[in-house]
N, C-alpha and C positions, 0 to 999 in steps of 0.2 A: 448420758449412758454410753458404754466404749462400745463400736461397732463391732458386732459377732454376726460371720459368717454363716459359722455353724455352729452345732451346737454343744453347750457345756463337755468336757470330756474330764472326769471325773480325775486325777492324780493317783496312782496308786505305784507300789515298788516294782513293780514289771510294766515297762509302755513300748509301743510297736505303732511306726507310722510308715506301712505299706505305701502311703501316696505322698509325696514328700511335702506337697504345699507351696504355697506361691509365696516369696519373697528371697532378696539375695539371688545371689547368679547359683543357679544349679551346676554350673562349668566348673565352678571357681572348688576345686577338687579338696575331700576331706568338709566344705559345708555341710550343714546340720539341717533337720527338718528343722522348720520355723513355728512347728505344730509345737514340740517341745520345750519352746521359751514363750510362745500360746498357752501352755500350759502350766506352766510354772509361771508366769505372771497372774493368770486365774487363781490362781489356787494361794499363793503369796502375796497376791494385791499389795503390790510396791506401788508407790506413787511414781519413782523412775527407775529406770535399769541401766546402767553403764556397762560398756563391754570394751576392753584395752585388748581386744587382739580379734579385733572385727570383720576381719575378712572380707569378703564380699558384702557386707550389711545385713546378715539375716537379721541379728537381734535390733536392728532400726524398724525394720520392713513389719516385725512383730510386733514391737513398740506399738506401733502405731495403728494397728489392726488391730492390740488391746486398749488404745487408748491411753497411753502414759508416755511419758516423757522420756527420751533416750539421750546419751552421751556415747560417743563411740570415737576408738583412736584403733591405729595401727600402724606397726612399720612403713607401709607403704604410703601413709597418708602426713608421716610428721612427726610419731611418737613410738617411741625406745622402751619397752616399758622395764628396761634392766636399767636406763640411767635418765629416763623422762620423771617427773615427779607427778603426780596423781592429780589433778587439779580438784575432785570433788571430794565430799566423805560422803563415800554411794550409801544409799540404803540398802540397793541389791545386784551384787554386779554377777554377770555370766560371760565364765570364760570357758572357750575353747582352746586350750594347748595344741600347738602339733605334736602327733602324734610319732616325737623324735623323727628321724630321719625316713621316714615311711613315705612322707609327699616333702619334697621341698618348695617352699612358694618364692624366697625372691629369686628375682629372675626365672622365673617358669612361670609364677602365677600373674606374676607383675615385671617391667623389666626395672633392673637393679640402678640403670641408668638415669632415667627418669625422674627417680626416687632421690639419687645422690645430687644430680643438677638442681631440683626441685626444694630439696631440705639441705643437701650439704653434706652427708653422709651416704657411707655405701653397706645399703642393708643387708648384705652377705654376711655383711665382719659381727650382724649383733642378732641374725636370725636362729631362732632355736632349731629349726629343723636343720640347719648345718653343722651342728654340733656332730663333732666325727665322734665320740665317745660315749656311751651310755651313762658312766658313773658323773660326767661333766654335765649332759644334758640334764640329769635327774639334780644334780648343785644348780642350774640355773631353774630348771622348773620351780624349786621349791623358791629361791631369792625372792619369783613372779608371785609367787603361792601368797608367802607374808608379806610381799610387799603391797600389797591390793588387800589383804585383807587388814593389815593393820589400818588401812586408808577407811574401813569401813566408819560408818558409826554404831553408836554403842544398840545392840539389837537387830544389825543389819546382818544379810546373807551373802555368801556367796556359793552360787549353784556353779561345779567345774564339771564337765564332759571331758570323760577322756577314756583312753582305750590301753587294749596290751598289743604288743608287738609281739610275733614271734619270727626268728631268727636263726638257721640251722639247727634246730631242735632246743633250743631253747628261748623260756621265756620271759619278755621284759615285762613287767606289768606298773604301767603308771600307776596305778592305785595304792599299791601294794608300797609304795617307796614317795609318794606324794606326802609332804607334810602336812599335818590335821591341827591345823590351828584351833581353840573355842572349842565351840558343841557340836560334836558330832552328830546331826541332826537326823540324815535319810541318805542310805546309796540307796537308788532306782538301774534299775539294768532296765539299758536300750535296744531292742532290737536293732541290729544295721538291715538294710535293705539294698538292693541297687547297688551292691560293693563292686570298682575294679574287680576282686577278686573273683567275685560268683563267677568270673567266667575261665576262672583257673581250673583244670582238673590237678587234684594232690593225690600223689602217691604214695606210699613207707606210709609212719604214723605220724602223718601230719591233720593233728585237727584244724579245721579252721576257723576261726575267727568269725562270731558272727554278733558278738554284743559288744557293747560301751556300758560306761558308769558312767550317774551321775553323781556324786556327792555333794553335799548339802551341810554347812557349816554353817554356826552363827555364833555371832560378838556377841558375849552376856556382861561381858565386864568392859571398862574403857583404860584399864591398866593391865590387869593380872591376866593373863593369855592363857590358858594351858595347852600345850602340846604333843601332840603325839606323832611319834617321827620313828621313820627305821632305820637301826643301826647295821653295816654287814659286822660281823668278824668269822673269825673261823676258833671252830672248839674241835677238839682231841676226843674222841670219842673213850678213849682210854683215861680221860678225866671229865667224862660226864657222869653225874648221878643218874641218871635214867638208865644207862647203859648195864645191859647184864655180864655175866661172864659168859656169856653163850658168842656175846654181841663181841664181847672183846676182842677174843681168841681168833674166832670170825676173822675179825676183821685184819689183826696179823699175820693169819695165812692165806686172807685173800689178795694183801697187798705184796707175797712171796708164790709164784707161782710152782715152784718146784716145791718137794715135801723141805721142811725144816726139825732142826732136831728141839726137844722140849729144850736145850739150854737159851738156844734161839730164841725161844717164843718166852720166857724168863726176861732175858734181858731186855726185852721189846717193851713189856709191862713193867718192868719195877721200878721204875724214875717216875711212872703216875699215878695219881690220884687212888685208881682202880686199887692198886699192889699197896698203896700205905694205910689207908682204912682197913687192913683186913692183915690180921697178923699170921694166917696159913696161909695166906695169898697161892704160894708155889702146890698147894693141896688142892685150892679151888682150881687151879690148871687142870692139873691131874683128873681130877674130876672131873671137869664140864668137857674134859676129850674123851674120856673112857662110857661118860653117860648120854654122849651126845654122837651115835654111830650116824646116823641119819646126815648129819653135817661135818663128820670130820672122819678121815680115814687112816690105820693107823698103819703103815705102809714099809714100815721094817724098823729092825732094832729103835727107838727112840727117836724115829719119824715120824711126821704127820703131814697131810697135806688136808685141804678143804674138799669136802666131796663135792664134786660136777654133775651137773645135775644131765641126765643123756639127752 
């Protein structure tokens, strides 16, 4: 029988561990309670768990305080997981991504030296938390994402922790742009505890950050994958179907700050979408200015500007 400290803690979509637990260096910055992979091996009864980006050991220190069998690698121990090959087909691996560029671990958490003399490589050049770019970090996350998961076996899981960044008012969100390979099985939101940050005071409207996701994947097939991934692009709101003529117009004279004349605001729409489905197009103008006073102001001879709001 696996040695339990304490007792059963039930799995559900919302978990909070106020005390963080013993295993893994608490130092070793961005570690995770060990109560959480406590948990998820309870509740999952894997016979082992593998973890390719292991950090200080929590998911060993768990391992072994449920009772099963761990594999663990990481940069600073040997293994690359962008061009190392998998050695197992896990049944259930748990990853923790860095949290892009938010902690940097080589050379801070570990020294880079060490590492290079040791293995032969210098873990700078292949650390995800270096990645200067969001759009490149979120291209290697996802490479890590399929490439551990296709290593799965057929039925196996993989539980990912991970978080959003925020960043001069906007925000990154790993989850939101992580690739969802298989079955999308369970997000659980983490409470954080104990954050660096709690000791921030924020000002303006900065919310802060106080939860993580877990996501929860699994291999039901051993060829056919289905995927679910985000694309960006950018759309024209003057060729979207959702878009009203309220919405259009809008948005014509919000992006001309001085009044414009209706020829103006004609030639703005008639090359899309909006203007060619609709054969009075130049009518529906007319209209949605004269019926819409609250949003548009009609400010001299065949002017209009957007009303400002005091």
């Amino acid at each position: 029988m696996p040695f339990k400290s304490e007792p059963y803690r039930p799995l559900t979509s919302i978990v909070s561990y106020p005390e963080r637990g013993s295993g893994g260096n608490n130092r070793y910055r961005g570690n995770c309670s060990p109560k959480l992979i406590e948990d998820l091996i309870a509740f999952f009864k894997p016979e082992e768990i593998c973890d390719y980006m292991c950090g200080s050991g929590t998911t060993k220190a768990a391992a072994q305080k449920s009772g099963v069998r761990s594999h663990l690698y990481d940069l600073h121990s040997g293994f690359d997981i962008m061009n190392c090959d998998i050695p197992e087909r896990p049944e259930f691996i748990f990853w923790h991504p860095p949290y892009w560029d938010i902690i940097k671990y080589s050379d801070v958490m570990y020294k880079a030296s060490d590492v290079q003399q040791k293995y032969g490589y210098d873990p700078t050049k292949l650390d995800l938390s270096r990645i200067a770019e969001w759009d490149d970090f979120v291209k290697a996350m996802n490479y890590a994402m399929m490439k551990q998961f296709t290593a799965l076996e057929n039925g196996g899981r993989m539980a990912v922790l991970m978080g959003d960044i925020k960043k001069k008012g906007k925000l990154y969100s790993m989850i939101s742009e992580i690739v969802k390979p298989g079955t999308l099985e369970n997000i659980i939101i983490k409470a954080q505890h104990n954050c660096f940050s709690d000791n921030i005071e924020y000002t303006g409207k900065f919310i802060p950050i106080l939860h993580e996701y877990v996501m929860i994947v699994r291999k039901d097939n051993p060829m056919l994958i289905p995927v679910i991934m985000a694309k960006k692009s950018e759309m024209d709101i003057r060729d979207m179907p959702g878009a009203t003529w309220r919405d259009v117009v809008a948005a014509v004279l919000e992006k001309n700050p001085a009044p414009v004349s209706l020829t103006f605001i004609y030639e703005q729409i008639e090359p899309h979408k909006k203007a060619q489905s609709n054969q009075w197009w130049k009518e529906k103008v007319r209209q949605t200015l004269q019926c819409n006073p609250d949003h548009f102001d009609h400010v001299g001879r065949g002017l209009w500007c957007i009303r400002r709001t005091a």
